[in-house]
N, C-alpha and C positions, 0 to 999 in steps of 0.2 A: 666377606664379599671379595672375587677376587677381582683384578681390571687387568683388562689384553693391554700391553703394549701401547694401541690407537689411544685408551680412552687417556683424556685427561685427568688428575686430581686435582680436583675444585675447593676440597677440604681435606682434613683429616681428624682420627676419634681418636681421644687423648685417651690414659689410664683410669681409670675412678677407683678412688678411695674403697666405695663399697656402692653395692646396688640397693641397699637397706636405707631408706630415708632418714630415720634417727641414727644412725652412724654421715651421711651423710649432711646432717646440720652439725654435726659433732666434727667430721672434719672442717667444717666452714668456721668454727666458733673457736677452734684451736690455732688457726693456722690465720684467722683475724688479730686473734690474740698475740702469738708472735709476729704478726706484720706490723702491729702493735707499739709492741716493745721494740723495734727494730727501726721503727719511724722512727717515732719520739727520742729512740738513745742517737739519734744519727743525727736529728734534725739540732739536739741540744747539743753537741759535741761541734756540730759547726756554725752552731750561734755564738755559743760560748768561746770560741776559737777566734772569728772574725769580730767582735766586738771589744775583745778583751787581747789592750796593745800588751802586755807582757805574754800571752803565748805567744805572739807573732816571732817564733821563731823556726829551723828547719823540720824539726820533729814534731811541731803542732801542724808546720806548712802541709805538709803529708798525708798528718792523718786526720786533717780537713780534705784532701784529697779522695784519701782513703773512707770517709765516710758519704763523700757525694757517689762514691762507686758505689758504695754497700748501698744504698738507698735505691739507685738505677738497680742494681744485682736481683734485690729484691720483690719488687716493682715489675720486674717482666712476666717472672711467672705467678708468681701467690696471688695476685686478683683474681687472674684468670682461671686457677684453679678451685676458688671460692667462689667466683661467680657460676661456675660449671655445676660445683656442688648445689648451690644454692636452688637453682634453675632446674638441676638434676639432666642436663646434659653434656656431652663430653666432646663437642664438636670446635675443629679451631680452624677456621679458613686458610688458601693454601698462604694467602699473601699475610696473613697474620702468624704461620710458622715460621716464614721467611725471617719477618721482624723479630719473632721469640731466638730464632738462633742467632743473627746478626747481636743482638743486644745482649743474649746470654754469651757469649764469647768475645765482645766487645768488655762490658763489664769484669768478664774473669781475669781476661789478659792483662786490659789495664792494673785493676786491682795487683795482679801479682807481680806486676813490674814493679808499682807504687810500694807492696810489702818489701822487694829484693832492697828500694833504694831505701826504704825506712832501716834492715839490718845495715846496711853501710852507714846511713846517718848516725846509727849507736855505735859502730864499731870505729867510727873518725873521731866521735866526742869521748869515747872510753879512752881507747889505744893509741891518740893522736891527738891530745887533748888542745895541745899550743899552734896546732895547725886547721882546730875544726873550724875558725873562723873566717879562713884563707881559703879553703877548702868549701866548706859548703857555706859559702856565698850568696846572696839575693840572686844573682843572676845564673849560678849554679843550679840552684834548687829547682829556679822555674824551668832551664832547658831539661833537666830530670824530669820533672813531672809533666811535660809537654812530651817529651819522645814518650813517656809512659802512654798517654792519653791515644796522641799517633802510630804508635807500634801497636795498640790496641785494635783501633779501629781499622788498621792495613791487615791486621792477622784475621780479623772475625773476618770483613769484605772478601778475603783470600777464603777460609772456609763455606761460609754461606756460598758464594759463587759456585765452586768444586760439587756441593750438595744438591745445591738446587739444580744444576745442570744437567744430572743424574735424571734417567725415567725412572719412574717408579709404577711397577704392575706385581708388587706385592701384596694389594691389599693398601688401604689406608687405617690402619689400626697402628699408634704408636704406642706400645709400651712404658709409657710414662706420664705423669701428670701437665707435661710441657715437651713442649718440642726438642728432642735430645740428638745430636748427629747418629752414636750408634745403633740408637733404635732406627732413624729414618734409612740408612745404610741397607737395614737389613728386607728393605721394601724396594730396595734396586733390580731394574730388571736381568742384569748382564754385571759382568766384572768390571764395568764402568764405575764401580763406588770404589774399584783398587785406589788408585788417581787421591781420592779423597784419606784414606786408610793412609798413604804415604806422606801426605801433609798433617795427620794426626800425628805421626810419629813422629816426623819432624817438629811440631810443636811441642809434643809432650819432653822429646831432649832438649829442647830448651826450655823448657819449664824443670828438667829435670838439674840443670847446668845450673838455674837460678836459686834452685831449691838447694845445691850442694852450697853455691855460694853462700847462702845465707846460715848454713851449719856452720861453715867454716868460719866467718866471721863470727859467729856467737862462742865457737871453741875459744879462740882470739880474744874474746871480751871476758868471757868466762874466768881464763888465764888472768888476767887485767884485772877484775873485780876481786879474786879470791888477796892478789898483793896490796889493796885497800886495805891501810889499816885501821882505816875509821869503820864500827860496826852498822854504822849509820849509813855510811856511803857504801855500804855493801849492800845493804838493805834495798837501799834505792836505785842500784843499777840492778838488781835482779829481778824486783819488782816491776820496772819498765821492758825489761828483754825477756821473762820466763812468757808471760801471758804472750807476748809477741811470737814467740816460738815455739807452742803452744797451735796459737791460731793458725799459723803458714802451716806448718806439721798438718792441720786437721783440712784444711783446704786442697794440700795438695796430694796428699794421701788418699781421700776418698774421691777425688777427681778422677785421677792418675788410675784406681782401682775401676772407675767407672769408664771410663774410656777405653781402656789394655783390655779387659774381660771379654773373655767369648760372649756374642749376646747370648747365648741364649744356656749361660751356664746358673744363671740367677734365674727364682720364682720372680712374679713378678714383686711380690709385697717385699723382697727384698732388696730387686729394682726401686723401688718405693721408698722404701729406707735411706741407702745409699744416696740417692739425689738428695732426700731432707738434710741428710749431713753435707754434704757442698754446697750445695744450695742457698737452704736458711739459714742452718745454723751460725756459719762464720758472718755473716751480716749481722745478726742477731748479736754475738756474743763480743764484737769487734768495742764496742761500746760501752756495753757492760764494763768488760776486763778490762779497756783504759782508763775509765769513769771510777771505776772503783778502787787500782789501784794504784794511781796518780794522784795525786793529794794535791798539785798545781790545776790541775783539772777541776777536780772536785772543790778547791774554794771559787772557781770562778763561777761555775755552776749554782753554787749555792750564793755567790752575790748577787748573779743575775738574776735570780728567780725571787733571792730578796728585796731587790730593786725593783722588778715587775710588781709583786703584791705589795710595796709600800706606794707605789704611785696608781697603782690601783685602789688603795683603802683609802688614799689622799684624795681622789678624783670622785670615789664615795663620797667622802663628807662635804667635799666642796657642792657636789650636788644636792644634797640631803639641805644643806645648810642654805 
């Protein structure tokens, strides 16, 4: 359906999975699943964080940080793309896209500030080891993750604006399972979405400047950890920075690929693909790869959940009895 100019849009029809009902409870039952695992790894990483006074320090500060984003990241689109499934329609109101891009760009930016300053935090405790305490500071840490937070939410408000201000009489059909700028771009009436297109770029080289940054410091650490001559402490600085390098690599790769790309040089189901990998997965997996190989993580983890079921089996008996 196409709209002149005049008309408003009231809504718009998101991507679907499939138009087959048993594929479509199949995507509702996959994508609960890792909303899932994605909760529960995020929700335990900042319980276990904030209760437990020996992580309190700048690399847990972080990625307690880093896990309250993955949890928002996540949270904007995967309901709504589960409840679409579930329901079996694809409709998302205009003021409800508004909100899906403010939050989806809000969350990324943050996040990826929070990842640049988490490579600096390993590269001042590697490469700087008698200054990391001087350095990153209690009152350090917080004004880091506070401009993370505010530079976040100044860059989404700066996009969202530029986008919505745009008319659009392309059609309301967005090629994606959520509301994505370059698909909504492409429903501009006029070269009025230029404007928007020049603060992409501009963001993306600053994503791209943070993203050098954070190789370059892991070269630097890398360097650093190979002249360790304990095999142990080799072990455990690589184990904290591979998965970390790893994740920013997969975040910002298939971002950077989804935004640069002619729209309309992808099918959609490969549209489709690409968003799950920025999207979910790094939420998903942020958890996982710290949880598992962090072993300060993983016994606080495993205290706390043993401290839950013993004062839960204690609170049994006392009942019972």
């Amino acid at each position: 359906m196409k709209m002149s100019n005049e008309t408003a849009v009231t809504e718009f029809l998101l991507l679907g999975f499939s138009d087959v009902r048993e594929l479509q409870i199949l995507h509702f039952v996959v994508f609960l699943v890792l909303y899932l695992i994605s909760l529960l790894g995020n929700l335990l990483i900042i319980t276990a964080i904030a209760l437990n006074h020996h992580l309190h320090t700048p690399m847990y500060f972080f990625l307690m940080n880093l896990s309250i984003l993955d949890l928002g990241s996540i949270s904007v689109s995967i309901p709504k793309s589960m409840a679409n499934s579930l329901t079996n329609t694809r409709s998302i109101s205009y003021s409800g896209c508004v909100a899906q891009i403010f939050l989806i760009f809000f969350f990324a930016s943050a996040g990826f500030a929070i990842l640049t300053v988490m490579a600096y935090d390993r590269y001042v405790a590697i490469c700087q080891p008698l200054h990391y305490e001087t350095v990153m500071n209690r009152r350090a840490c917080v004004q880091m993750a506070a401009s993370a937070w505010i530079g976040g939410s100044l860059n989404s408000a700066l996009h969202t604006g530029n986008t919505f201000a745009i008319s659009f009489c392309g059609g309301n059909m967005v090629d994606q399972f959520f509301c994505e700028i370059p698909q909504l771009l492409k429903l501009a009436c006029s070269d009025s979405y230029l404007t928007e297109v020049g603060f992409l770029i501009f963001s993306l080289c600053l994503a791209s400047s943070c993203f050098v940054f954070i190789i370059v410091s892991y070269v630097q650490i890398f360097k650093a950890v190979l002249r360790i001559p304990s095999e142990q402490g080799r072990h455990k600085a690589f184990s904290t920075c591979l998965p970390h390098l790893f994740v920013v690599s997969l975040f910002f790769c298939t971002s950077a690929f989804a935004y640069l790309k002619p729209t309309s040089s992808l099918t959609s189901s490969l549209n489709l693909m690409v968003a799950v990998l920025y999207s979910v997965l790094p939420p998903m997996m942020n958890p996982i790869i710290y949880s598992m190989r962090n072993k300060e993580l993983k016994d606080a983890l495993s205290k706390w959940i043993g401290w839950r079921l013993f004062t839960k089996n204690k609170m049994s008996i006392f009942l019972l009895g």
